[in-house]
Structure formats: structure tokens, C-alpha cells
N, C-alpha and C positions, 0 to 999 in steps of 0.2 A: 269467869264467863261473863257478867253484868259489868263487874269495877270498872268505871271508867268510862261506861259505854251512855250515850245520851239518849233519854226515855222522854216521850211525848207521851202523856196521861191526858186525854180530854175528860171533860168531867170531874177534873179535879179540885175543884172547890166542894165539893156532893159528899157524902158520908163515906161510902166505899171509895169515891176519889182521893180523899183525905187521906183514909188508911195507904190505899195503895203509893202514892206521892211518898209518905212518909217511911213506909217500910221500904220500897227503890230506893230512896235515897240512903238508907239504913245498908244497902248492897254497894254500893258505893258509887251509885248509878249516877250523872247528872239530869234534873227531872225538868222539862218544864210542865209546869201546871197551866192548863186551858180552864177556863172559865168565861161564862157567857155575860153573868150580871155580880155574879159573888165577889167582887174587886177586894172588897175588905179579909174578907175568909181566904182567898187565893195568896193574897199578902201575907196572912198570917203564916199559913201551912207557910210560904219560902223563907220567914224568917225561922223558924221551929228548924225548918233545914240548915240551912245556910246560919245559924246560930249553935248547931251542934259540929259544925262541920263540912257541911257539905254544899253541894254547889245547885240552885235553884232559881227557876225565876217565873211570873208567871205571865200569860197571853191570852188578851182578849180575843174573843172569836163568835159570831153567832153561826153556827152550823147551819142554819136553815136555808144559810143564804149559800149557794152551790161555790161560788166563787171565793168565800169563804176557807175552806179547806188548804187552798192552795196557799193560799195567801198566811194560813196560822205557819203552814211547815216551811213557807219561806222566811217566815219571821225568828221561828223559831231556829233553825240552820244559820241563818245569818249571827242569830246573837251567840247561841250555845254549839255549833257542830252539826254536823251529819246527825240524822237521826237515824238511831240504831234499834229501834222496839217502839214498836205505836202499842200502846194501850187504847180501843177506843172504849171509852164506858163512861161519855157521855149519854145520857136517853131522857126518853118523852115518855111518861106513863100517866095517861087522863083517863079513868076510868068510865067508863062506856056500854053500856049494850048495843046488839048488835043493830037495835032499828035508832039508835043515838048516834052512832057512827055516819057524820056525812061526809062530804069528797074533802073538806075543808081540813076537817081533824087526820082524815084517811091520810090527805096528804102530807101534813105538816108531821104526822108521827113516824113516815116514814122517810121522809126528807132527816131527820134529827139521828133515826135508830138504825136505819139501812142504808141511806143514801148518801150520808156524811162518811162512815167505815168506809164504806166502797171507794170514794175522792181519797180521801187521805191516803187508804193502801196504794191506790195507783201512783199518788206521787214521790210515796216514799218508797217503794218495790224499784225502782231502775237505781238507785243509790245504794241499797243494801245488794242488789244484784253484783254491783261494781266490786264494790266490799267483801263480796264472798259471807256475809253474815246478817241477820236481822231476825228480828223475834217480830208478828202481830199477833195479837191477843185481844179479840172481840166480845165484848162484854155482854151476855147473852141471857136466857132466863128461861127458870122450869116451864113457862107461859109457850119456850118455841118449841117444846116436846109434847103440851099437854093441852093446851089454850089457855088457860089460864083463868083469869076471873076480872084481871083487868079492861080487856075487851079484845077485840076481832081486829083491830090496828095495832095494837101492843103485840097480840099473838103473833100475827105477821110479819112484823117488822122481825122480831127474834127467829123465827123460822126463816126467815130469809137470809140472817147470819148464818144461818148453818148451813145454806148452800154455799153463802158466798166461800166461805171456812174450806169446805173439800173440793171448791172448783180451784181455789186458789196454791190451796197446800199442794197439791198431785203436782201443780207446774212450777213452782219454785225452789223443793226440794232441795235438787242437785247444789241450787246456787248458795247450798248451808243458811237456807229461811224457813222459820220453823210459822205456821200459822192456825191459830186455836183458837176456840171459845170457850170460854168458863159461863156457865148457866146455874148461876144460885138463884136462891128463891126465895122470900120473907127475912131481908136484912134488916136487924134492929137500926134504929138514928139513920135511918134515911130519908128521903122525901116520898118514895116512890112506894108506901105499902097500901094497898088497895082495900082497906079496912083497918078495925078496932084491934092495936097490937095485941092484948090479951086475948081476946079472941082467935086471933090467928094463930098463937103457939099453941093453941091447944089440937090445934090440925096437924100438927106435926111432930112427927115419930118420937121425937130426943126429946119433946114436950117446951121446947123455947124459940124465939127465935138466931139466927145466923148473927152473929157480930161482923162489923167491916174488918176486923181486922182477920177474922178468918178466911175471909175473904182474900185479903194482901196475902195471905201466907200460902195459899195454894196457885195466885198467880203470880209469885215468885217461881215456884216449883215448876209451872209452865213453860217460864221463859229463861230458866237457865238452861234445863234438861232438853238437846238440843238432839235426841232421839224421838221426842214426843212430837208430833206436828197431824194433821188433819184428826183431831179431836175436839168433843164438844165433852167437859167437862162439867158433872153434876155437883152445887155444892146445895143442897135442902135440905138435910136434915132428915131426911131418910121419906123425903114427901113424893118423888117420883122413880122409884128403885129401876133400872135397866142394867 
């Protein structure tokens, strides 16, 4: 289902980026790695690839900038192919309250976590359309079911994945494009945890935090299984049960 097939990962120099680059290309996926400022780490993860085997490269991009977008998946198409699965799990998370939140951060966190998925899918949906196949897979967080603690533009930006998620899946269906969000929540080695890692396992159910790699391995699961589609999958550790 993946062998062979070309995965755009934004956010792939990031902790859960890492994993997921690494286990794609472990499916025998060709990956490119986006990265915004990590040029060294981006590098790394493509030799780690492309040193066991497999075929990787990576692409600078700053998401914030709208024009942006277009520009990574042309980059990326030109060097590597069609792109056949966007991963977006690129994100902005500055912790916040709600009278700390000005229009500045409001907008930059959603330009990054909602506004970037949105451009990307649009340019690469008439391609996969052609194709008859493609996977999206929007990287989402317990924060867009619960709000979270990161703040009220974090919360939003992820709750707005989840519309985007069921406006999109119900119309592409037929065309064999599957499109989902995975919503984990407190990932160990990341940038993005809103507090004192010990502290926070203690908030949850299984008593520790999420590894990136378990992460990779349930958005694997997504994006083969090509029955699955308009779903926001939970991975927390048992911290928001539905």
C-alpha cells in the first residue's frame, strides 16, 4: 500500500517528526523531510535513511509565509515525484493564557497549525485526485477535543483540524483519498510540552508519557488502512477517553 509511494512529512526535523520520517521510510515509502530552521537534524534523519536504504531528502520551508506551501510541494514534486500522503505535523505551541493571547500570536499560531494543512492539502488533492489515491494525515492534539492548557490559539488552531478533517474526507472519498487526524497528547522529546515532564505523567492514566515512536506507529496504521478516512484519532494515554 505505502512501498514506493512519496510522503511529504512537514515538521520533520521535530521529535515526532523524526520518528515518523524514519518509520515511512522503514515502509518503504520515499520521505521528504520539511524543516524550517533544523537544517543539521533534517540532514541527519536523510542520511539515517538513505544510509539504511532508502530514499530521502530534505526541504526548507517557512510555513508562516502563505506562499510558502506551494512552493515546498513544488519543490518537492520536481525533485522526488508526485506526492502521494502529506503528513502535516508541523505546529506552533507558545504557551499562553487566555488575556496573554494577542492578535499577533492568535495569528501566527494559526497561520503555522491550521492555515499551512489547509494550502498544502489544496495543492496536493488535484494530483492524488488524478491518481486515484492519496493519504492526509493532520497532526492534531487532545488540546482540539478538550482545550488544553497550552492556551486558546493552540486549542483552536487543533479544533479547526478537525473540521477541516470531515469537510474534507466526505468529498474525496470516491477519488480512493483517505484524510485523518491523529490527536496525541504529552509526547516525550519533544519541543512542544506545556510543563515539568514529571509532572505531567503523573496526569495520566498509564502513569508516563507518549514516545514519538508511538506515535509513527499508529500513523502508519492510518495511512495504509485505506477504509479508515474522516477520523480524529486519539493517542493520550488514556487522558481524554471518547
Amino acid at each position: 500500500m505505502l512501498k514506493g509511494r512519496v510522503v511529504l512529512v512537514t515538521g520533520g526535523s521535530g521529535g515526532i517528526g523524526a520518528a515518523l520520517c524514519r518509520r515511512l521510510a522503514r515502509e518503504g515509502m520515499t520521505v521528504a523531510v520539511h524543516y524550517r530552521d533544523l537544517a543539521e537534524t533534517a540532514a541527519s534523519i536523510v542520511d539515517d535513511i538513505t544510509g539504511a536504504g532508502g530514499r530521502a531528502r530534505a526541504f526548507p520551508a517557512d510555513l508562516l509565509v502563505p506562499r510558502a506551501s506551494d512552493l515546498l510541494v513544488d519543490a518537492v514534486e520536481r525533485d522526488l515525484g508526485p506526492i502521494d500522503a502529506l503528513v502535516a505535523n508541523h505546529g506552533l505551541a507558545h504557551k499562553a493564557t487566555f488575556d496573554e493571547v494577542d492578535a499577533g500570536a492568535w495569528d501566527e499560531t494559526l497561520a503555522i497549525n491550521l492555515r499551512a494543512p489547509f494550502l498544502l492539502a489544496r495543492r496536493v488533492l488535484p494530483g492524488m485526485r488524478d491518481r486515484g489515491f492519496g493519504r492526509i494525515l493532520f497532526m492534531s492534539s487532545v488540546a482540539g477535543f478538550t482545550g488544553g492548557i497550552v492556551g486558546p490559539h493552540y486549542a483552536a488552531s487543533k479544533a479547526g483540524l478537525h473540521g477541516l478533517t470531515h469537510h474534507l474526507a466526505a468529498r474525496v472519498a470516491e477519488a480512493g483519498i483517505t484524510v485523518n487526524a491523529l490527536a496525541p497528547a504529552l509526547i516525550e522529546n519533544t519541543d512542544m510540552l506545556p510543563g515539568d515532564p514529571g509532572y505531567l505523567a503523573k496526569t495520566i492514566p498509564i502513569g508516563r508519557m507518549g514516545r514519538p515512536d508511538e506515535v509513527a506507529d499508529v500513523a502508519v496504521t492510518i495511512l495504509r488502512n485505506e477504509y479508515l478516512t474522516n477520523q480524529v484519532v486519539s493517542l493520550d494515554g488514556g487522558l481524554h477517553p471518547r
